[in-house]
TORTI-780188 format. One line per 2 residues: number of its first residue (from 1); their letters; for each residue x, z, y negated of C-alpha. Coordinates in steps of 0.001 Angstrom, whole numbers. Example, Ala and Ser with C-alpha at 12.3 -4.5 7.8 and 13.67 -1.06 7.14 Angstrom:
2
1 = as = 12300:7800:4500  13670:7140:1060
END
This chain:
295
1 = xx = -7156:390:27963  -4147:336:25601
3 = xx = -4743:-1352:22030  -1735:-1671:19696
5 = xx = -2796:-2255:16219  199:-3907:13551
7 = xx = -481:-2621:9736  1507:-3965:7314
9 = xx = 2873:-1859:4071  568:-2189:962
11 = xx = 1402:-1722:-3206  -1536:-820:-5223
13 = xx = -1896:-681:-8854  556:-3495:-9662
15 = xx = 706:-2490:-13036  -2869:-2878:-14903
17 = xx = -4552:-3147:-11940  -4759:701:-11396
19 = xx = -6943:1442:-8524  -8215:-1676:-7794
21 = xx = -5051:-3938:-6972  -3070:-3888:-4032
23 = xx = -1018:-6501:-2161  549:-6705:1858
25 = xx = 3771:-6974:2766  5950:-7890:5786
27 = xx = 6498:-4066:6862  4854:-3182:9535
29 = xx = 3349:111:11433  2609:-234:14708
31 = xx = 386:2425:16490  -591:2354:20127
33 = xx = -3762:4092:21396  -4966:5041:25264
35 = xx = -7460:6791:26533  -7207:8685:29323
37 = xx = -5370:11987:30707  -5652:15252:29009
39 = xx = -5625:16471:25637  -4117:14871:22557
41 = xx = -428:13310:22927  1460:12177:20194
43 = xx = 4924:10382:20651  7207:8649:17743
45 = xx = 6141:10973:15204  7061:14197:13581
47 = xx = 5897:17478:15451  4621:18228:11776
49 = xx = 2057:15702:12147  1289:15729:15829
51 = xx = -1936:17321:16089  -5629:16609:15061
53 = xx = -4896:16544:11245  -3041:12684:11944
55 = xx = -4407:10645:9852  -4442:7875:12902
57 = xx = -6352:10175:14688  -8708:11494:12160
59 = xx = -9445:7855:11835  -9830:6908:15658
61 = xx = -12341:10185:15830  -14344:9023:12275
63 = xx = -14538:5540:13569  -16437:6817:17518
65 = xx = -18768:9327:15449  -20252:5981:13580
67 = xx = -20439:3896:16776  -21760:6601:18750
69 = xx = -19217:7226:21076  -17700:10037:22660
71 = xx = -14708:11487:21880  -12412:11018:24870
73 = xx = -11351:14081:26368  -7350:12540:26433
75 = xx = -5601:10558:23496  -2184:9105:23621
77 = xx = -945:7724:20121  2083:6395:19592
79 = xx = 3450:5493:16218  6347:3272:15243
81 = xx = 6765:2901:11784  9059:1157:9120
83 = xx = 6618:2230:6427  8446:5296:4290
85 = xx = 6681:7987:4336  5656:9372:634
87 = xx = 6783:6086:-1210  4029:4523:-2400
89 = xx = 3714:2194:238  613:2594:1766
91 = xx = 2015:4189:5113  -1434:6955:4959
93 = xx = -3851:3985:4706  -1669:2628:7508
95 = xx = -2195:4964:9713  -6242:5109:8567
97 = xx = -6606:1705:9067  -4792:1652:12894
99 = xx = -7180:4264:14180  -9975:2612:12794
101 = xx = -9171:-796:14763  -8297:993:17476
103 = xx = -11317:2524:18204  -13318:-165:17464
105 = xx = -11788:-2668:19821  -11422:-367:22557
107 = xx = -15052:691:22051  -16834:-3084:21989
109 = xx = -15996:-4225:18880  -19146:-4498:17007
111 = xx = -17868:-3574:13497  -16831:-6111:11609
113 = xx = -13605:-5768:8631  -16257:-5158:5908
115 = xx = -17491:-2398:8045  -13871:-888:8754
117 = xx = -13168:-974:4971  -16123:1170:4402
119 = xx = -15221:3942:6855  -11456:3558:5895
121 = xx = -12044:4336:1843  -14723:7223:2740
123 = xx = -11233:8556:4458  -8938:7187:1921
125 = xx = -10843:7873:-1155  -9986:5065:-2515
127 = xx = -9679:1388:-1596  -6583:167:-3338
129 = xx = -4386:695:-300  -6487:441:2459
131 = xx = -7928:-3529:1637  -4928:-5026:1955
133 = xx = -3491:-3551:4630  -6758:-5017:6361
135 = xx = -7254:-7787:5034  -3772:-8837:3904
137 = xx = -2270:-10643:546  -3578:-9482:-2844
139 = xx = -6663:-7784:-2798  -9004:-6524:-5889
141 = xx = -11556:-3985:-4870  -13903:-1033:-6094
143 = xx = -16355:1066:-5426  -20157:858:-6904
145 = xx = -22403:3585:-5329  -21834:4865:-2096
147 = xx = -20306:894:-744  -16777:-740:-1466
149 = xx = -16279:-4604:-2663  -13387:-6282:-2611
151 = xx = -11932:-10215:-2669  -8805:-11544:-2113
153 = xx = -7303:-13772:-5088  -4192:-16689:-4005
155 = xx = -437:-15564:-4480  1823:-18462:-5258
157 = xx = 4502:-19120:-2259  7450:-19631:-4458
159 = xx = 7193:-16304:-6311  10159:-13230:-4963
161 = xx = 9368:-9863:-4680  11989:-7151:-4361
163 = xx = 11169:-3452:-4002  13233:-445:-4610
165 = xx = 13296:2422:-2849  14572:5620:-3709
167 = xx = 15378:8954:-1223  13169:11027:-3273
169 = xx = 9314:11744:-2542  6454:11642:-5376
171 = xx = 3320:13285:-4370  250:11109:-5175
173 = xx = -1515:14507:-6577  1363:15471:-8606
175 = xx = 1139:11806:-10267  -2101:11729:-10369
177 = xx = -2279:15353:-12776  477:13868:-15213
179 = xx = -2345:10789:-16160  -4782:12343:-19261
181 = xx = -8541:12598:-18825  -9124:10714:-21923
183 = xx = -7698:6964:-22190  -7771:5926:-26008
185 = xx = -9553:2626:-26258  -6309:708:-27594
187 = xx = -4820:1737:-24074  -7613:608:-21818
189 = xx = -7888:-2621:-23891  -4067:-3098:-23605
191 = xx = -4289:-3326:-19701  -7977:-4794:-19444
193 = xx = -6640:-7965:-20953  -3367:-8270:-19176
195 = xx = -5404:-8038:-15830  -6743:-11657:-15474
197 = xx = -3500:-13503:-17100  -1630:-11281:-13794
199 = xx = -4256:-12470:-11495  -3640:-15948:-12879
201 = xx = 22:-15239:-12769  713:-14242:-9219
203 = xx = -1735:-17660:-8264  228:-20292:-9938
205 = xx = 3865:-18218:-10417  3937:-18313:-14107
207 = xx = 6784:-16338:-15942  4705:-16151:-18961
209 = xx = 1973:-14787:-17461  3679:-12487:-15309
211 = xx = 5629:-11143:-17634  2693:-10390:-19753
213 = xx = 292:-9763:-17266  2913:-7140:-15561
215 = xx = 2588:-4954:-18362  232:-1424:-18369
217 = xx = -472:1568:-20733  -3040:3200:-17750
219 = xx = -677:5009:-15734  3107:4012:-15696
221 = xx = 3854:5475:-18979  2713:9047:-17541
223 = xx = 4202:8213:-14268  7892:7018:-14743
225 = xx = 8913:10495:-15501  8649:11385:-12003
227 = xx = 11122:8440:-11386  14397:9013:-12533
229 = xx = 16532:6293:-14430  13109:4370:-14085
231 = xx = 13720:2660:-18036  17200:1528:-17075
233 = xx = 16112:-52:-13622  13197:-2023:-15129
235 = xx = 15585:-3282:-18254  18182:-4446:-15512
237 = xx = 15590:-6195:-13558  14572:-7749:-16421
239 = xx = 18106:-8506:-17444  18936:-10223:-14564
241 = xx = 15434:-12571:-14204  12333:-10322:-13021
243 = xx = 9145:-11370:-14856  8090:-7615:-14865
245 = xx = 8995:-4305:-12680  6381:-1825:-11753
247 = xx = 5549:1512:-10308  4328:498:-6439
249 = xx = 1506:3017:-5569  2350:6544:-7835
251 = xx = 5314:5845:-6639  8705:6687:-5699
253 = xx = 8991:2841:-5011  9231:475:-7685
255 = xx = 8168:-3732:-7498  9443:-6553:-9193
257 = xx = 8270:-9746:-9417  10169:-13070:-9887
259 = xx = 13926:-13238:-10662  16302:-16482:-8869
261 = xx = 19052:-16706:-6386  21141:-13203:-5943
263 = xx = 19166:-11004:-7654  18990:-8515:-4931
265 = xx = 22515:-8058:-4384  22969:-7770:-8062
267 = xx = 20192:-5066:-8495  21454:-3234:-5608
269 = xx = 24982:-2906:-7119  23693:-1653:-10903
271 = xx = 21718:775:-9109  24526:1994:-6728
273 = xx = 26169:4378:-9804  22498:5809:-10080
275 = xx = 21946:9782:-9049  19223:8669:-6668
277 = xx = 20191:6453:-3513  18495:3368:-3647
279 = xx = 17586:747:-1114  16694:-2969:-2967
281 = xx = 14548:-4995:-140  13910:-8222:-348
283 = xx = 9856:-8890:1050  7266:-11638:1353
285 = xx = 3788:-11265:1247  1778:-10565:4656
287 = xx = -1418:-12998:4276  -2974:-11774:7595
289 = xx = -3873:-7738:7566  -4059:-5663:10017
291 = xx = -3775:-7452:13565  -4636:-6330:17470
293 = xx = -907:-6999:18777  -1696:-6492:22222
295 = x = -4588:-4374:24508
END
């Protein structure tokens, strides 16, 4: 039995919400398992990352150990991915949540998505990522105890979202040291109240509330200097209509949210001068999660 699992991109954070926002978009991984043969196969991928430390397969293996099934003694995965790699996109918790399905559908089926999200943060660590790409369209979740929570909160249809992508890498851990251990109060305050009005703003598509709500003093203000010319692209987007721009993930990618007619094309040409290469994509917002595309 073949099962092809479809995993759209994810960016968590969005600003305030850091480590417990994340939102689905229309890029897609799409990983094939089968059973059967010898041994464990890998095509569409790296030779770097075909063996058993894939995170699809690590997944896949995870996921028969809590259903009580056998590992098979052959395993062919294929990827194909438009997810970039090391971006801030979600392309691990991709990869997490594929094997996951995977082995769940072609093993009976008997966990449900709560269930999946479970196993996929004990993997993950955390569930920022990993909730939307399940469950699609913006998704708030934590942890309490040993068990994960999350809800999904409406996104207003008329709202654009561009991201920018940059040929340079940012390593999660590396963005993750420059944050301090300590938050002063003002800080956590700052970003606690913008989180609702954002919530609020990204339901009924209002500037005002965007723009406000967009805002963080958690992590970006640490982070940025991993990006370069990160100030001058979020006071262009700005300039040219965005209600906010933020870091997607711990980056390299960057979001923003709103702007009118042209703005890609504009964006993309201010930021063709830039050291960096950048790539401005234009993306709507994948409502569904993580689908079985074919078996």
């Amino acid at each position: 039995m073949k099962v092809t699992v479809r995993v759209p991109a994810t960016s968590a954070n969005l600003g305030p919400g850091f480590d417990a926002l994340g939102i689905a978009w229309n890029i897609y991984c799409r990983t094939s398992f089968e059973e059967g043969g010898e041994g464990l196969r890998f095509t569409g991928c790296d030779t770097y990352y075909s063996n058993e430390y894939n995170l699809a397969y690590i997944a896949y293996k995870k996921t028969l150990d809590v259903l009580g099934a056998p590992l098979p003694t052959g395993l062919a995965i294929d990827i194909d991915s438009s997810i970039p790699m090391s971006r801030g996109l979600g392309s691990s918790a991709s990869l997490t949540v594929a094997g996951i399905m995977a082995a769940n559908r072609i093993h009976g089926g008997s966990l449900t998505r709560d269930d999946m999200l479970q196993i996929a943060c004990k993997l993950e660590g955390h569930p920022d990522n990993v909730a939307p790409a399940l469950f699609g369209a913006l998704c708030a979740s934590t942890k309490d105890g040993d068990r994960v929570y999350r809800t999904n909160f409406d996104i207003s249809s008329y709202l654009q979202f561009l991201l920018y992508i940059p040929d340079f890498e940012v390593s999660t851990a590396k963005a993750r040291a420059l944050m301090p251990t300590h938050l002063p109060t003002d800080d956590a305050v700052y970003s606690l109240g913008r989180l609702p009005l954002l919530l609020k703003g990204f339901e009924n598509g209002s500037p005002d509330l965007l723009r406000v709500g967009l805002s963080d003093m958690i992590h970006q203000p640490y982070r940025k200097q991993l990006i370069h010319d990160f100030d001058f692209i979020h006071d262009k987007a700005i300039e040219l209509g965005a209600d906010g721009l933020v870091i997607s993930g711990s980056g390299s990618t960057l979001l923003s949210v709103g702007g009118g007619p042209g703005m890609k094309e504009r964006m993309q040409s201010a930021l063709s001068g830039l050291i960096a290469k950048w790539e401005v994509v234009s993306v709507r917002v994948d409502r569904s999660g993580a689908v079985i595309e074919e078996g």
